[in-house]
C-alpha positions as CSV (number, residue, x, y, z in Angstrom):
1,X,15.3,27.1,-24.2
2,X,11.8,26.9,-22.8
3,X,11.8,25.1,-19.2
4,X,9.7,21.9,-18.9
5,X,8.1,22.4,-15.9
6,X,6.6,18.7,-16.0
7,X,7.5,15.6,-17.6
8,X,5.2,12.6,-17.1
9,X,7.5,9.9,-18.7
10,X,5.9,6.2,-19.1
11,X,3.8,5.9,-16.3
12,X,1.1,3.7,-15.7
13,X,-1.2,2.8,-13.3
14,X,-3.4,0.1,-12.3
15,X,-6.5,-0.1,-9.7
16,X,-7.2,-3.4,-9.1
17,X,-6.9,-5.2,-12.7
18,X,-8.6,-1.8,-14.4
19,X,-5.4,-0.1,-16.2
20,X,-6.2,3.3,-15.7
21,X,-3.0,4.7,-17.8
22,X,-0.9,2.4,-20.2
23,X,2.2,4.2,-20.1
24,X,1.5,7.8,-20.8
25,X,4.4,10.3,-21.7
26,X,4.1,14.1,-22.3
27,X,5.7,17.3,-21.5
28,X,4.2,20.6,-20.0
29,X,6.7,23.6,-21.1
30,X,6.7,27.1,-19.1
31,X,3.6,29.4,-20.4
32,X,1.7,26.5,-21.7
33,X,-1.9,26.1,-21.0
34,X,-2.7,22.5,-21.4
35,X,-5.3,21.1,-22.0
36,X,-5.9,17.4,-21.4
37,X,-9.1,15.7,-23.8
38,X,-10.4,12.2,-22.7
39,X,-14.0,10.7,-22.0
40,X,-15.1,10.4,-18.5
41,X,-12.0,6.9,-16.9
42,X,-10.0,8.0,-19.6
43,X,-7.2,8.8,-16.7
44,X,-7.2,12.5,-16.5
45,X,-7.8,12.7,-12.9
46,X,-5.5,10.2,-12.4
47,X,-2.8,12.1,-14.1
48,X,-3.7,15.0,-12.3
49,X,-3.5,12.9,-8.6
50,X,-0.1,11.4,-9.5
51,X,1.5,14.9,-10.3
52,X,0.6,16.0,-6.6
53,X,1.2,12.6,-5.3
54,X,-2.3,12.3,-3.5
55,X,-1.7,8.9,-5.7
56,X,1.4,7.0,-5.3
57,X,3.7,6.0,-8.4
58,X,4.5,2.8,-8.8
59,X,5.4,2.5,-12.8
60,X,7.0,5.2,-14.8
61,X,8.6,8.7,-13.5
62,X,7.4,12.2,-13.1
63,X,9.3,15.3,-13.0
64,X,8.2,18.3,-11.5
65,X,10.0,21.5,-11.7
66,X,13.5,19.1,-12.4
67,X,13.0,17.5,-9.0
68,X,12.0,13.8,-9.3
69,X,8.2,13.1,-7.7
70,X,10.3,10.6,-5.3
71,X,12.0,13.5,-3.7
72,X,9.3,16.3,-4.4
73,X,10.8,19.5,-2.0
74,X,10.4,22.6,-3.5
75,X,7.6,21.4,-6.9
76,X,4.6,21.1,-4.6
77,X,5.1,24.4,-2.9
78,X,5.5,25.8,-6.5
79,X,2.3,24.0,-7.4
80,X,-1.8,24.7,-7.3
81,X,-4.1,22.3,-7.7
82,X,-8.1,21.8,-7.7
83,X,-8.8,18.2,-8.5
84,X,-12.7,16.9,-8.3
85,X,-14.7,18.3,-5.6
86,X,-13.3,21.3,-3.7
87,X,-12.3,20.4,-0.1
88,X,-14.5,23.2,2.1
89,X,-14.5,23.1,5.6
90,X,-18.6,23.7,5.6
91,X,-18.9,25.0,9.0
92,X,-16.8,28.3,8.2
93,X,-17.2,30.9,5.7
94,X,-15.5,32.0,2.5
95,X,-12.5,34.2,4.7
96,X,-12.1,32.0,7.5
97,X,-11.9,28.9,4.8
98,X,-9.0,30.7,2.9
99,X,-7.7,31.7,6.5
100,X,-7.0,28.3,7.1
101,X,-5.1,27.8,3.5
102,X,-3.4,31.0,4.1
103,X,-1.6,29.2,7.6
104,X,-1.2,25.9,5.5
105,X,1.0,28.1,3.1
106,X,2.5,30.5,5.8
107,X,1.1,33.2,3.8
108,X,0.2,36.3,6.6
109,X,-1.0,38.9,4.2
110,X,-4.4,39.7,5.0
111,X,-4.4,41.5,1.8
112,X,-3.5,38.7,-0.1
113,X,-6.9,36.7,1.2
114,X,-8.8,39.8,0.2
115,X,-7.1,39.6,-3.8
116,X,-8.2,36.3,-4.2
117,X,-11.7,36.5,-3.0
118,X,-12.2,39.9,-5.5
119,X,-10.2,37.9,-8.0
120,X,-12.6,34.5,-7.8
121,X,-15.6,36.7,-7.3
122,X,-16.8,35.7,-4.0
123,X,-16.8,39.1,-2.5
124,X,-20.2,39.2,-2.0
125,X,-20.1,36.0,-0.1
126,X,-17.2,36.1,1.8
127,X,-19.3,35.6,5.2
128,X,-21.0,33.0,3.7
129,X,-20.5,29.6,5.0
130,X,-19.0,27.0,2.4
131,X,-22.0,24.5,2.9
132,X,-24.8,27.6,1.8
133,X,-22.5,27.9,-1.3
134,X,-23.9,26.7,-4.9
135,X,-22.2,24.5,-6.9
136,X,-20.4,27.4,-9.3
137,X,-19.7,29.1,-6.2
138,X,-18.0,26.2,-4.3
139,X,-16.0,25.9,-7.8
140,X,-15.3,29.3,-7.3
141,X,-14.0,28.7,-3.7
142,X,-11.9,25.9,-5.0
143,X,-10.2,27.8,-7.5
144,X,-9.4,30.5,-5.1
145,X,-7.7,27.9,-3.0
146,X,-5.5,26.8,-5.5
147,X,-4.5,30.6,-6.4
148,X,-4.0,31.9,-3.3
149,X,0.0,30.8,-2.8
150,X,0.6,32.4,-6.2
151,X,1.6,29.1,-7.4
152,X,3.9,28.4,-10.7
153,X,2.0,25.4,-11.6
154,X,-1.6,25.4,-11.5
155,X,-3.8,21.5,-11.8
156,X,-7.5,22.3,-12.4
157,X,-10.1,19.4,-12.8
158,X,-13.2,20.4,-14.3
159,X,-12.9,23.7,-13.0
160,X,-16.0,25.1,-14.8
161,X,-18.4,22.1,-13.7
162,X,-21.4,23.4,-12.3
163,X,-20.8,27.1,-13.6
164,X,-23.5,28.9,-15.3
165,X,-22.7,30.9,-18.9
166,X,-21.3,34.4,-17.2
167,X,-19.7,32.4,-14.6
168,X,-17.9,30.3,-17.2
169,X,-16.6,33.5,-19.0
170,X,-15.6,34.8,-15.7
171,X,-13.3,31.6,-15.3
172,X,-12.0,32.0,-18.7
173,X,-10.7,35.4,-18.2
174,X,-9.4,34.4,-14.6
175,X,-7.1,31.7,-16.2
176,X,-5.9,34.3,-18.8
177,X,-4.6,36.6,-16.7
178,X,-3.4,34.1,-14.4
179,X,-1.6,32.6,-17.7
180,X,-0.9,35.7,-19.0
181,X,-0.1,38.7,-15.7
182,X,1.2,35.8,-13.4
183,X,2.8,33.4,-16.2
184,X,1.3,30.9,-14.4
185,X,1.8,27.1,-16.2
186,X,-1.4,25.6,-16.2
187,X,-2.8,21.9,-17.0
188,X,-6.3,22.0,-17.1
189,X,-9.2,19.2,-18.1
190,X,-13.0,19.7,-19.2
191,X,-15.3,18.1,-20.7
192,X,-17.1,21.6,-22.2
193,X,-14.4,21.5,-25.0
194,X,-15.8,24.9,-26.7
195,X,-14.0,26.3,-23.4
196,X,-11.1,23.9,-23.6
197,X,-10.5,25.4,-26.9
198,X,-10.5,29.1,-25.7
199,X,-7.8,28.9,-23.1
200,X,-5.7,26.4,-24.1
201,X,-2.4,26.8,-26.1
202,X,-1.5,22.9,-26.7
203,X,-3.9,19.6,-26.2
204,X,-3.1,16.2,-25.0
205,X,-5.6,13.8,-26.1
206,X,-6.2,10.2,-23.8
207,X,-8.4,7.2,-24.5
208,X,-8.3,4.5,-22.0
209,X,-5.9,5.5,-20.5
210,X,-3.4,5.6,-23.5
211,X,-1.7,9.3,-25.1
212,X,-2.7,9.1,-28.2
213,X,-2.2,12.9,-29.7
214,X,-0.7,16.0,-28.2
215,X,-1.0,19.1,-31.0
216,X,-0.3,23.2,-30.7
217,X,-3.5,25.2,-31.3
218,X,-2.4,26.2,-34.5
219,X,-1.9,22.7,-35.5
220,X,-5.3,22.0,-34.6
221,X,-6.7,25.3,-36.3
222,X,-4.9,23.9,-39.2
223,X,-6.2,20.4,-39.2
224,X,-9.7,21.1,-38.3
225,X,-11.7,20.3,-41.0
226,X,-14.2,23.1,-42.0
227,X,-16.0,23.2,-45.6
228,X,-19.2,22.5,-47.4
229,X,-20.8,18.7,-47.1
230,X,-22.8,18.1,-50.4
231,X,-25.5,15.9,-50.8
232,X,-25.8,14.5,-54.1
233,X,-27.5,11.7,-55.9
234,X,-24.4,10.6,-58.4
235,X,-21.1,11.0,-55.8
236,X,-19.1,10.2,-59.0
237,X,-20.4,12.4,-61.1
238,X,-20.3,15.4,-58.7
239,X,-16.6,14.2,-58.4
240,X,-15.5,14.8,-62.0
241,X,-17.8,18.3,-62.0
242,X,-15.7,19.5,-59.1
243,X,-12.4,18.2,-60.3
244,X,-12.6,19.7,-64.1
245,X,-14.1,22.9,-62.4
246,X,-11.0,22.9,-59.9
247,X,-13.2,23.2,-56.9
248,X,-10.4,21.7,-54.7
249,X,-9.8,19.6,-52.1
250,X,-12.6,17.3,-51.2
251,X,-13.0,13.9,-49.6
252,X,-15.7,11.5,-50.6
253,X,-17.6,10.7,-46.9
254,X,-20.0,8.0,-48.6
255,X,-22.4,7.3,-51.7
256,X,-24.6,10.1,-51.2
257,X,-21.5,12.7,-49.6
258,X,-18.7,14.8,-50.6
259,X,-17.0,16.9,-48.4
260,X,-15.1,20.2,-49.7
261,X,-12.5,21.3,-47.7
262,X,-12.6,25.0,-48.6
263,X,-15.2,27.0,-46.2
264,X,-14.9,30.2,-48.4
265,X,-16.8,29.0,-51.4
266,X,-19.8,30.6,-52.4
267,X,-22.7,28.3,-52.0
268,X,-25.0,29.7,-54.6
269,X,-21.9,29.3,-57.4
270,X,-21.4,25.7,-56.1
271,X,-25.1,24.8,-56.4
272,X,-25.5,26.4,-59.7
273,X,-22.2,24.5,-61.0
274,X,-23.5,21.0,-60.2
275,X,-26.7,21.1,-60.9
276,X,-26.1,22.8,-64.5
277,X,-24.0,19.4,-65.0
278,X,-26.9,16.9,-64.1
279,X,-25.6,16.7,-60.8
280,X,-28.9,17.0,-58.5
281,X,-28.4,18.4,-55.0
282,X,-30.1,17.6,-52.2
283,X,-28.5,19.6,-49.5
284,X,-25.7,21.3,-48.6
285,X,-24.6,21.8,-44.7
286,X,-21.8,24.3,-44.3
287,X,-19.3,23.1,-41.4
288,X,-17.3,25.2,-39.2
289,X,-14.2,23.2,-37.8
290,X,-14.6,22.7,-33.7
291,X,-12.4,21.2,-31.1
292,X,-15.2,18.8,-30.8
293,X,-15.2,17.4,-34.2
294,X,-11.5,17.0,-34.5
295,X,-11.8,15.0,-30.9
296,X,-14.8,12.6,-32.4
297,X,-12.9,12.3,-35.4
298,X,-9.8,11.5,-33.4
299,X,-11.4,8.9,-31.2
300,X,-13.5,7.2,-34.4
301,X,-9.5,6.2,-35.6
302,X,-8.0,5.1,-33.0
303,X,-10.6,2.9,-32.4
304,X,-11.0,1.5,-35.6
305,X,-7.3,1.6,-35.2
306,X,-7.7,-1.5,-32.3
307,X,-10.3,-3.5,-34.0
C-alpha cells in the first residue's frame, strides 16, 4: 500500500471574516506530483503555509508523514518548501546564502552546496550577491534552498514565476528527476497550467477556498474534451446528418454550434457530408483538449452550481 505522506482533513481557515478554505480535504500519496489549480485567493498558499505551520491551525487536522501537525518532529525536517518570494539574505552571495541553509540543516558537505548550485543552474553566479539576482534567478536560488536537505517532501509556490521559456524547461526537468532519481513527493501550484500539466501526476482543483475536484492525469487526458466545433446555420438539421451518418458523439453548444467529440475525423469528409445534405457550414475550429479548458470548464459549473 502506497504511504500517504500528507493528509489535509477538513481544515479551514479564516483571516478576519474572509474564509480563505471552507473545509478542504485531500491526500498526497508517496511519488505523487501534485498539482494544486485555483485563481489567484483561491487558498493555495494558504494550504501550502498551514502544511509547514508558518500559519497556525485552528479548524481541521493535518498529517504529515503520520505525525499530527500539533506534534510535527521528524515531518518538517523531511520537508522542502519555497512558498512566495524566496527569502535571500541580499548582502551575500549565491554560496554563502546556501552556507547559511546548509548550518540551518546541519548539512557540512561542501560538496553537497556545490550539487545544488550545478543542479539549480546558478553556477555561473555563485559569487553573485542575492540582491544583483533577476527574478528567474532568485527563483532559482529559492528552489535550491528547498533542495538542498534532500527533502522527502517538497512545497513549491509558483516556482516558475518570473522564469523565461528555457528557464521554465530547465525547472521542468529539475522536478522530474527530483520526482523521479530522488522519489521526491512533491505538491506544487502555478498559474502557467500548460506546465502544471507537464509535471504533475494528479490535480486538486480549489475555488474560494473550497476542494472541488482532485483527478489522475489519465482521468483528465480522458475527460478533456478535444474534437471538431461546427458552425452551422440549421443545428437541428446538422444533428440528424450526423446521427444517420453515425458521426458520433457530439454535444449541441448553442443554435449556431455542435461540438464532435472525436478529434480524428477527417475535416474535408465532414464538410463534404453536411453540406451535400443542405446543411451550410460556416466554420469549423478543430480543438485540442488542454488542462486549461477542462479548468474553465470546471469553474463555469461549479459556479453555476452556487447560483
Amino acid at each position: 500500500m502506497t504511504e500517504t505522506v500528507l493528509d489535509f482533513n477538513h481544515v479551514s481557515k479564516k483571516f478576519g471574516r474572509f474564509q480563505a478554505l471552507d473545509s478542504v480535504s485531500f491526500q498526497i500519496k508517496r511519488g505523487d506530483i501534485y498539482g494544486l489549480i485555483g485563481e489567484n485567493g483561491a487558498g493555495k498558499t494558504t494550504i501550502m503555509k498551514l502544511i509547514t505551520k508558518i500559519s497556525p491551525l485552528r479548524t481541521g487536522s493535518i498529517s504529515l508523514f503520520g505525525e499530527s501537525t500539533s506534534n510535527y518532529q521528524q515531518a518538517l525536517k523531511r520537508t522542502g518548501a519555497m512558498i512566495e518570494s524566496p527569502a535571500a539574505f541580499n548582502s551575500l552571495t549565491v554560496i554563502q546564502n546556501l552556507k547559511v541553509i546548509a548550518k540551518q540543516n546541519g548539512i557540512q558537505s561542501k560538496t553537497a552546496i556545490d550539487d545544488t548550485i550545478e543542479f539549480v543552474g546558478l553556477s555561473k553566479k555563485r559569487k553573485t550577491k542575492a540582491k544583483h539576482l533577476s527574478l528567474g534567478q532568485k527563483q532559482r536560488l529559492g528552489l535550491a534552498f528547498a533542495i538542498l536537505p534532500h527533502p522527502d517532501f517538497l512545497i513549491l509556490d509558483e516556482p516558475i514565476n518570473g522564469l523565461d521559456p528555457s528557464g521554465i524547461i530547465e525547472i521542468r526537468k529539475l522536478l522530474y528527476k527530483l520526482n523521479h532519481e530522488q522519489q521526491t513527493t512533491i505538491l506544487i501550484s502555478s498559474h502557467i497550467l500548460t506546465e502544471l500539466y507537464q509535471v504533475s501526476t494528479k490535480f486538486g482543483f480549489i475555488h474560494h477556498g473550497k476542494f472541488i475536484k482532485e483527478v489522475t492525469k489519465e482521468e483528465l487526458d480522458k475527460e478533456k474534451e478535444s474534437g471538431i466545433l461546427l458552425d452551422v446555420d440549421d443545428v437541428a438539421k446538422a444533428s440528424e446528418v450526423l446521427d444517420s451518418s453515425n458521426v458520433k458523439p457530439f454535444s449541441i453548444q448553442n443554435d449556431h454550434s455542435i461540438f464532435v467529440k472525436d478529434n480524428h475525423l477527417n475535416t474535408g469528409n465532414l464538410s463534404q457530408l453536411l453540406i451535400m445534405n443542405g446543411v451550410a457550414l460556416n466554420g469549423m475550429t478543430k480543438q485540442e483538449g488542454s488542462l486549461e479548458q477542462y479548468y474553465t470548464q470546471l469553474m463555469k459549473k461549479t459556479d453555476e452550481g452556487e447560483k
